[in-house]
C-alpha positions as CSV (number, residue, x, y, z in Angstrom):
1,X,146.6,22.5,29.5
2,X,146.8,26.0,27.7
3,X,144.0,26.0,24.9
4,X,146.3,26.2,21.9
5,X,147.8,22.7,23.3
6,X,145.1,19.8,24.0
7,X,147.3,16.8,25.0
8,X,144.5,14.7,25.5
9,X,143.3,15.7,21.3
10,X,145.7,17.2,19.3
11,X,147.9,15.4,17.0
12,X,151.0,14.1,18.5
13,X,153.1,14.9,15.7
14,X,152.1,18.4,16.4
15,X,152.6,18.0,20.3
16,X,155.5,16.4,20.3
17,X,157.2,19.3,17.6
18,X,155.8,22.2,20.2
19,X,157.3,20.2,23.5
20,X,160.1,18.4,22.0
21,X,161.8,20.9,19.6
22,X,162.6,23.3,22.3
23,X,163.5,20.7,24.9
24,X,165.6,19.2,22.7
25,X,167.5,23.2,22.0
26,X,167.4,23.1,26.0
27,X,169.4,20.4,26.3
28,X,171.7,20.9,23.8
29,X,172.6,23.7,24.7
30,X,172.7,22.7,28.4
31,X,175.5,19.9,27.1
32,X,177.1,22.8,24.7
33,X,178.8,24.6,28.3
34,X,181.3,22.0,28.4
35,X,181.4,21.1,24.8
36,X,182.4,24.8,23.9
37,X,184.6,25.4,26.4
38,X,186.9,22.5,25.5
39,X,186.6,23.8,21.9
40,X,188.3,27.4,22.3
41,X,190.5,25.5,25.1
42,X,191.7,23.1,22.4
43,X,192.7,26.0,20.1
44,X,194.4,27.8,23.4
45,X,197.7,27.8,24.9
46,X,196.3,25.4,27.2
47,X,195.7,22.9,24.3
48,X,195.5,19.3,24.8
49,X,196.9,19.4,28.4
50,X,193.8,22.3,29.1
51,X,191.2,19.8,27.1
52,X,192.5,16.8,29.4
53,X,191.7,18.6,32.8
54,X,188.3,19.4,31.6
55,X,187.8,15.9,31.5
56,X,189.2,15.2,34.6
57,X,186.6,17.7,36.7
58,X,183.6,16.9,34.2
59,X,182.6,13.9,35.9
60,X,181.7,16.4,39.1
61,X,179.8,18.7,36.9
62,X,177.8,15.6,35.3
63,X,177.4,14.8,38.9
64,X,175.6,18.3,39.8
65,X,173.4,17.8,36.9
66,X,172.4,14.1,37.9
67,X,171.0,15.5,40.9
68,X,169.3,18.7,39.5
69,X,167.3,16.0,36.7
70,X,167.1,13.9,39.5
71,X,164.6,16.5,41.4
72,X,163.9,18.3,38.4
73,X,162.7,15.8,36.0
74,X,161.3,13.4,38.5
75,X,159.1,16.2,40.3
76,X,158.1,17.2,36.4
77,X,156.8,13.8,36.2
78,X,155.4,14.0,38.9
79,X,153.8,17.2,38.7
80,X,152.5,15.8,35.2
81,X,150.4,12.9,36.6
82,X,148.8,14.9,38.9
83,X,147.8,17.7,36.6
84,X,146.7,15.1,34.5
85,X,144.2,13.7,37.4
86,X,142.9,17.3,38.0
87,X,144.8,17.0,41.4
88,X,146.2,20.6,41.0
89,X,147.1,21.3,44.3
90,X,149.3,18.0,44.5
91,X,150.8,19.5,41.4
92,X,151.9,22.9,42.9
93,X,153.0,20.7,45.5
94,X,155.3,18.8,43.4
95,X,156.7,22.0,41.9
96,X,157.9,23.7,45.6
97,X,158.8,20.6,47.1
98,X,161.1,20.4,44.3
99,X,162.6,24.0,44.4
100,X,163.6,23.6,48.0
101,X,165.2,20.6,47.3
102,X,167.1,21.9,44.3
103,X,168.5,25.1,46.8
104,X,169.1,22.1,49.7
105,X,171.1,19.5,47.5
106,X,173.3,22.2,45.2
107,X,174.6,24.0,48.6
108,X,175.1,20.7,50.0
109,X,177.6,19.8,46.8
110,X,179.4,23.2,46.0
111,X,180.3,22.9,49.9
112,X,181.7,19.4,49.4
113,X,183.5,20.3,46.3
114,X,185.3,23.1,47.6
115,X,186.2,21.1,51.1
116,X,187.4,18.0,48.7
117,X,188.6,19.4,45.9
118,X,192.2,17.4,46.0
119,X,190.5,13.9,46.6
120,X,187.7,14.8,43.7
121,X,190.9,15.8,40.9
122,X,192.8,12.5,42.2
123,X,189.3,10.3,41.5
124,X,188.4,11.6,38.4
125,X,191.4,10.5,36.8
126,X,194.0,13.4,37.5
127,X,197.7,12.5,37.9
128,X,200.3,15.2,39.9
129,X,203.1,14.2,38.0
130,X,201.5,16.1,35.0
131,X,202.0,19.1,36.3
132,X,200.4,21.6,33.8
133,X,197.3,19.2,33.2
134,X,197.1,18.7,37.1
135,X,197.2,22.6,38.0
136,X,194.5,23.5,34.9
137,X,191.9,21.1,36.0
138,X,192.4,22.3,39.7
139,X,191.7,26.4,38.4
140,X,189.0,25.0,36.4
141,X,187.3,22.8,39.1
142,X,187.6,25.6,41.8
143,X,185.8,28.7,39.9
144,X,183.1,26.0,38.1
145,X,182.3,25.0,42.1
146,X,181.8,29.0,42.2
147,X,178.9,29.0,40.4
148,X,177.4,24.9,40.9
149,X,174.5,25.9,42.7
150,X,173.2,28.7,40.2
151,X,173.4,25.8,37.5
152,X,171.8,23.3,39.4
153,X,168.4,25.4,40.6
154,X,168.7,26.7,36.5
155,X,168.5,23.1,35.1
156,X,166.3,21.7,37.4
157,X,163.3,24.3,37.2
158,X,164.0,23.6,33.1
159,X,162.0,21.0,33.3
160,X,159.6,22.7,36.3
161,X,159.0,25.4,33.1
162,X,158.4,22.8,30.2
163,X,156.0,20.4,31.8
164,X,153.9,23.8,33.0
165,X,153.6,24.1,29.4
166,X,156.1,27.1,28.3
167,X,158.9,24.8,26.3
168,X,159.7,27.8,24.8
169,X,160.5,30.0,27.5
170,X,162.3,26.4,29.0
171,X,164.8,26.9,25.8
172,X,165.2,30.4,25.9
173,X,166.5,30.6,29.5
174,X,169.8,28.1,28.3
175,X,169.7,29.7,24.9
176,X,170.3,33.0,26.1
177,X,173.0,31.3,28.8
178,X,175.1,29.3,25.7
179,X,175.2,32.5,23.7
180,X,176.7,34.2,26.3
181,X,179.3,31.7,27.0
182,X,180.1,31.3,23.5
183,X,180.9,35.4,23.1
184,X,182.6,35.4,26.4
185,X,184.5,32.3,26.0
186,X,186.9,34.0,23.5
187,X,187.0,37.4,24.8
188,X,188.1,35.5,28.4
189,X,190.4,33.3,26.7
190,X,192.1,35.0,23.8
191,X,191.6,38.8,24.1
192,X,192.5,38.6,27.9
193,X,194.9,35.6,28.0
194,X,193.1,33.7,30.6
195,X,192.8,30.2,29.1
196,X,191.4,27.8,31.1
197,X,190.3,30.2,33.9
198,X,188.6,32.1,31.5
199,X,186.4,29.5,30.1
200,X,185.7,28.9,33.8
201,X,184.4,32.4,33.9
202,X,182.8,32.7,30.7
203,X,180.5,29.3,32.2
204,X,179.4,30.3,35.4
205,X,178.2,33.8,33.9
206,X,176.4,31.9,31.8
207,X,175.0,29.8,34.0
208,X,173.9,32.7,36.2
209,X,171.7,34.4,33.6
210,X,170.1,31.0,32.9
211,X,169.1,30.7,36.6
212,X,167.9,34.1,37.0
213,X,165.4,33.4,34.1
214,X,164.6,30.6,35.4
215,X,163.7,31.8,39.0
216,X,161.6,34.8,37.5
217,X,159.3,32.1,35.7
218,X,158.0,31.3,39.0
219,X,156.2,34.5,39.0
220,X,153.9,33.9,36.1
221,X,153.8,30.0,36.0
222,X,150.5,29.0,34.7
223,X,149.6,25.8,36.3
224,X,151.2,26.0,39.8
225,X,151.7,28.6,42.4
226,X,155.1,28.9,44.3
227,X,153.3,29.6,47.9
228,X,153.5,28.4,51.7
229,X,151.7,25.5,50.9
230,X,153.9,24.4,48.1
231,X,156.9,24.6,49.7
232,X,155.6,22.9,52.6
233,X,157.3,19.0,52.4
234,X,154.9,16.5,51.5
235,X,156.9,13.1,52.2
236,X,154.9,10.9,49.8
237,X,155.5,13.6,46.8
238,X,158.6,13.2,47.7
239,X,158.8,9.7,47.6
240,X,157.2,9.4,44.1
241,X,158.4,12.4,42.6
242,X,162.4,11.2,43.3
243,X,161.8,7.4,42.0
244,X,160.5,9.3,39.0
245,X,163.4,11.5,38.6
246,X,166.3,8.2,39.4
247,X,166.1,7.2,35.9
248,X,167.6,10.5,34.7
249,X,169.9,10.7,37.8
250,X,171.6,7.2,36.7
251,X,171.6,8.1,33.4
252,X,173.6,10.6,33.9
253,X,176.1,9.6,37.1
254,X,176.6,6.7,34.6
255,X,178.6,9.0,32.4
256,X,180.1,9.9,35.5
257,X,180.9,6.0,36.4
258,X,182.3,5.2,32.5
259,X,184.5,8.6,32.7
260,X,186.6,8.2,35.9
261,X,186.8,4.0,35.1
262,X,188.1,5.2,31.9
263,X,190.2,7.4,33.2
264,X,191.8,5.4,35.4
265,X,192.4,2.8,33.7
266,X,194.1,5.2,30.9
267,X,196.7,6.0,34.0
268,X,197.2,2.8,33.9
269,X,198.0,1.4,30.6
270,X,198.0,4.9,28.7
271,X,201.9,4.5,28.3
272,X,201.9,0.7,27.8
273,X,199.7,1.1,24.8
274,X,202.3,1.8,21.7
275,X,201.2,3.9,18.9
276,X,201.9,3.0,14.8
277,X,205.0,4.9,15.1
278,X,205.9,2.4,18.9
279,X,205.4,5.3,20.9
280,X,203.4,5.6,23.6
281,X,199.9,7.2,23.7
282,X,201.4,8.3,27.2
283,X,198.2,9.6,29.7
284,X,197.6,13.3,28.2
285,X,196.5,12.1,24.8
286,X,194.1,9.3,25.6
287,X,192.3,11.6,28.6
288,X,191.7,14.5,26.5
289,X,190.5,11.7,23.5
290,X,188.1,10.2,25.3
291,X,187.0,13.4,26.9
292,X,185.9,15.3,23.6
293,X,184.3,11.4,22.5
294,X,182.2,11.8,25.9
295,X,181.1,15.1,25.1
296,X,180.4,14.4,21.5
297,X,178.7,11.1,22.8
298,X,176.8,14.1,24.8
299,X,175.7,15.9,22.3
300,X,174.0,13.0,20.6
301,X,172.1,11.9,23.3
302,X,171.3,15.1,24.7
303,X,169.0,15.3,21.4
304,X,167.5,12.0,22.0
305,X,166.7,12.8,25.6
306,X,165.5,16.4,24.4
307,X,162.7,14.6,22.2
308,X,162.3,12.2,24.9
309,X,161.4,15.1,27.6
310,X,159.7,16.7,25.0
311,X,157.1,13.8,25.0
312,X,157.2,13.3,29.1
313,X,154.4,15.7,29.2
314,X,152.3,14.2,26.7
315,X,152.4,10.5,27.9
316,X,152.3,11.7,31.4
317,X,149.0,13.5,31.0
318,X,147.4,10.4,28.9
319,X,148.6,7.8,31.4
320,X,146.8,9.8,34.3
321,X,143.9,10.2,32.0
322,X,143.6,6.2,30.9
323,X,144.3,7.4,27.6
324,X,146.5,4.4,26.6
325,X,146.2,4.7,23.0
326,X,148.0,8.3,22.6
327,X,150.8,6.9,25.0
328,X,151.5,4.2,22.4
329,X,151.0,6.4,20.1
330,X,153.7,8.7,21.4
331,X,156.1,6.4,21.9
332,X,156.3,5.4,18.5
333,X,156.9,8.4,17.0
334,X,159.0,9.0,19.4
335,X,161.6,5.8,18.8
336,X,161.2,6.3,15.1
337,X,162.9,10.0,15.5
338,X,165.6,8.8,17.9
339,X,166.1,5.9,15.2
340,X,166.9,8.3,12.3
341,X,169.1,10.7,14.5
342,X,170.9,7.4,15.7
343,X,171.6,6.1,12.1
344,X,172.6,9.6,11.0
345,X,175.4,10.1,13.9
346,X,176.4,6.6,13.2
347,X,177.6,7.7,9.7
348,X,179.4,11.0,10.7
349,X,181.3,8.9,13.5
350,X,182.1,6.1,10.9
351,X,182.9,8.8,8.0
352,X,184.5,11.4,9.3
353,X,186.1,11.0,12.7
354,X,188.9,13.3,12.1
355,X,187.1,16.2,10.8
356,X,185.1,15.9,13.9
357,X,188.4,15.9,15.8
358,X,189.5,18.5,14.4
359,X,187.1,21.1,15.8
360,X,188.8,20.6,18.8
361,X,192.1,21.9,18.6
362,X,194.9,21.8,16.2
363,X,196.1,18.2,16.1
364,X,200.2,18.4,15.5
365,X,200.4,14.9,16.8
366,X,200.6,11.9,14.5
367,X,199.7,9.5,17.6
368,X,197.1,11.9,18.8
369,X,194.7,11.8,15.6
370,X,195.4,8.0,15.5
371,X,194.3,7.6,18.9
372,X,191.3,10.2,18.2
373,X,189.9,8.2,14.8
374,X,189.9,5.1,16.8
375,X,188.0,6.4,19.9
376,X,185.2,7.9,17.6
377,X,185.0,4.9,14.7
378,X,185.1,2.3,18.0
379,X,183.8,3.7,21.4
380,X,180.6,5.7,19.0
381,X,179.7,3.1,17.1
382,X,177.1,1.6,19.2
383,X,175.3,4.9,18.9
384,X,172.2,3.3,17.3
385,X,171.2,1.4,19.7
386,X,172.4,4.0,22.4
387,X,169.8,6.1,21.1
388,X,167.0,3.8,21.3
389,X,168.2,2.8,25.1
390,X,168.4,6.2,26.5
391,X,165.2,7.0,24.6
392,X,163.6,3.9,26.0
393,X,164.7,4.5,29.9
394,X,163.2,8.3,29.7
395,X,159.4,6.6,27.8
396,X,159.4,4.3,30.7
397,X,159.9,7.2,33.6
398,X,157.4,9.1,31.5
399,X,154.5,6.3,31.9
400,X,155.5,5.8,35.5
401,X,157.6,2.8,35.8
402,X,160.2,4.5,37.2
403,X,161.5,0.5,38.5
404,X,161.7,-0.4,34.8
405,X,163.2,2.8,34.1
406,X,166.0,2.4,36.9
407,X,166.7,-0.8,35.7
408,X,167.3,0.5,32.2
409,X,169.1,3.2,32.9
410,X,171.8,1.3,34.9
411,X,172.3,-1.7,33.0
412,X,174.0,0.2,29.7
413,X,176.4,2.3,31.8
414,X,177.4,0.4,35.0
415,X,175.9,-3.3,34.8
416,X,177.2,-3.8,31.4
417,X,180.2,-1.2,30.2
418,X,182.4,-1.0,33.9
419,X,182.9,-5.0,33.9
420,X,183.4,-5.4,29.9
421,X,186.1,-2.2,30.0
422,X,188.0,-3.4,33.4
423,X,188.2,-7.0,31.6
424,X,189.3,-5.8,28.2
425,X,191.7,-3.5,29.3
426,X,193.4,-5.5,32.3
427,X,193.3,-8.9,29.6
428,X,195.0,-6.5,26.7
429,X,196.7,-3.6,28.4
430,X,195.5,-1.4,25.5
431,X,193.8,1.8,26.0
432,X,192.7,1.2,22.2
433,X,191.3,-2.4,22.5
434,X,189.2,-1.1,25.7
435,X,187.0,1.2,23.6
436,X,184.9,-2.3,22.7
437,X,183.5,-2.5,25.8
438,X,181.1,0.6,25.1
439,X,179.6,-1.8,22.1
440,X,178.7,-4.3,23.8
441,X,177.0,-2.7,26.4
442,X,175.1,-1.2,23.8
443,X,173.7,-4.3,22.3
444,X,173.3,-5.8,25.5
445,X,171.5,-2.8,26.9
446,X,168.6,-2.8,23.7
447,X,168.2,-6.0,24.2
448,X,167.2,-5.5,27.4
449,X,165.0,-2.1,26.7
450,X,162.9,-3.6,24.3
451,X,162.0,-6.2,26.7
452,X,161.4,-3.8,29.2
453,X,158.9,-1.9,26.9
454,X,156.9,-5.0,25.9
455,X,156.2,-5.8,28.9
456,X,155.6,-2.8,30.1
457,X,153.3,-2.5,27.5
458,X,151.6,-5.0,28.2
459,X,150.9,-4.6,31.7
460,X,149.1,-1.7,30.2
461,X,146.9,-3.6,28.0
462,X,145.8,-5.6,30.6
463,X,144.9,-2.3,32.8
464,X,143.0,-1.0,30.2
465,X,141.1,-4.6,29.5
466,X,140.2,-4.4,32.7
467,X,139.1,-1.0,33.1
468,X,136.9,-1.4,30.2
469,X,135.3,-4.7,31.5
470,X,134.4,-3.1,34.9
């Protein structure tokens, strides 16, 4: 790599705070262009009904950026390993095959979007008979598919830009897109009245600048070269480079899997549940809830997976260099972080679930803060071990075990949450008593990543027994 960055000799602690520090910016910010939206919603005219549709098209926007980390972060990896074995040309090969993929698969899904928009509101949770909810989500869906495949190609060559060594460039180009959005949100919204369909707006701008940074890195990269040859499909980069990349995909159409279950099954039983006061939490209240949860729940492991990323380039380079001690190395430090930023979310969730509620909107309903506090206290408080497993599934894609890594990946989300919420809420008919389901998919889910890992590892203390003995 670039001189003043020696992954096979500097200190990891020092590697991982030049990779993973502005990875970790990158993809908060990248989870902050829903996040703020729903916040200057929440304090709209829209107000909860506005903050419940953008949880009913979320799940299709998660879905865009399942595929872009599919390509992006498994031809990273990819690109990585060969670098790594001084097979450049493989490398820059890894790169364009990616890039035309990212163009093929985001024109693909805005042209789906727009032909099913109806069928994708109706999936993800939305109900016709709520009319204002119902015709908010369907503005906001229509101008975010406006602007789906400029985010796409922007967050997939992210992490093109911070394996080729420029992690700060990486953040800057989602920075600079997230500042934007969060002057124009409020101009859209409040100075010019356009509420939802101005924080529509105020994204896909955003979203645009990001890409058009992104695409001009290309220009200048430093360790591959955009040319004929690049772009030219090689099937068995292909092959690799997208087995790399699933463990991020399911990682994040998961999200997508738990939101429209959720949802649904909030349509279902939102207006049997009663509140304190024996009114019903009705359907409104318990989407937008568990909408700003999600997002929170975003936030958190969007800096777990940031410092995750941020060592993919690190243990990438050492496993294609037989350097297994610096990739044990790295993942310690590694888990240790997520640990700490785990056991500090778990407090603020347990402590102070309204305040965080709060940010969101002004809360004039008694049943609506009483649903909120018990979404946070209960559906977060796995987060610990949430942080380890997401952490863990990302280490494992990073050392090339993208089976192990798949495996991981699915269990927490769909294996293990999707059965325990459909039992617990068809058993109770409680849209409260259904939020347990997310802790014991956490538990069961660490259980089954630190197995994964110690195995994993090893499998590679036998490789490297064996290397040494030949």
């Amino acid at each position: 790599m670039k001189n003043t960055l020696d992954l096979e000799k500097d200190k990891i602690s020092f590697l991982l705070r030049k990779f993973a520090l502005p990875c970790v910016i990158s993809m908060l910010v990248a989870s902050l262009y829903n996040i703020v939206d729903q916040i200057f919603i929440g304090w709209s005219e829209a107000g909860t009904s506005g903050n419940a549709a953008t949880n009913i098209v979320y799940p299709f926007t998660v879905i865009a950026l399942a595929f872009a980390l599919l390509i992006g972060d498994g031809f990273s990896a990819s690109f990585n390993l060969f670098l790594g074995a001084k097979e450049e040309d493989k490398a820059s090969k890894s790169i364009g095959n990616g890039l035309i993929l990212l163009i093929i698969i985001s024109l693909v899904l805005t042209l789906f979007g727009f032909i099913f928009q109806e069928q994708i509101l109706l999936l993800f949770g939305a109900n016709p008979s709520e009319k204002e909810c119902y015709e908010y989500a369907r503005t906001y869906l229509f101008i975010i598919l406006c602007g789906l495949p400029f985010y796409m190609i922007g967050q997939g060559l992210n992490a093109s830009i911070r394996s080729d060594g420029s992690p700060l460039y990486a953040m800057i180009t989602t920075f600079l897109g997230a500042i934007i959005n969060i002057i124009l949100d409020p101009i859209f919204i409040f100075c010019f009245h356009l509420n939802i369909l101005g924080a529509a707006l105020a994204t896909i701008i955003s979203q645009f600048i990001t890409f058009i940074l992104s695409v001009l890195y290309l220009r200048k990269a430093k360790h591959f070269k955009i040319d004929k040859s690049a772009l030219k499909f090689n099937i068995n980069i292909i092959k690799k480079s997208l087995s790399l990349g699933l463990a991020s995909f399911i990682t994040q159409i998961s999200i997508v899997i738990i939101i429209t279950v959720a949802n649904q099954l909030v349509n279902q039983y939102g207006y049997l549940t009663l509140s304190s006061d024996n009114t019903p939490y009705g359907v409104i209240t318990p989407l937008a809830v568990i909408g700003i949860s999600m997002k929170v729940f975003g936030i958190v492991i969007s800096i777990v997976i940031g410092i995750s990323l941020g060592g993919m380039p690190i243990i990438g380079y050492n496993m294609g260099a037989k350097n297994k001690k610096r990739v044990k190395q790295t993942i310690k430090y590694i888990l240790l972080i997520n640990l700490v930023i785990g056991t500090v979310f778990f407090l603020l969730f347990e402590l102070f679930p309204k305040e965080i509620i709060m940010i969101f909107g002004n809360v004039n309903s008694p049943s609506y803060l009483e649903y909120a506090i018990y979404c946070i206290r209960i559906f977060l408080r796995g987060i610990i071990f949430t942080c380890i497993t997401k952490s863990l599934a990302i280490l494992l894609q990073s050392m090339g075990s993208s089976v192990k890594s798949t495996l991981l990946s699915f269990s927490r989300d769909v294996a293990f949450f999707v059965p325990s919420i459909i039992i617990i809420a068809s058993i109770t008919s409680s849209v409260i008593t259904m939020l347990y389901s997310a802790i014991i998919a956490d538990l069961l889910s660490f259980s089954l990543g630190m197995i994964l890992l110690f195995f994993e590892l090893k499998k590679m203390n036998k490789e490297n027994l064996i290397l040494k003995n030949s």
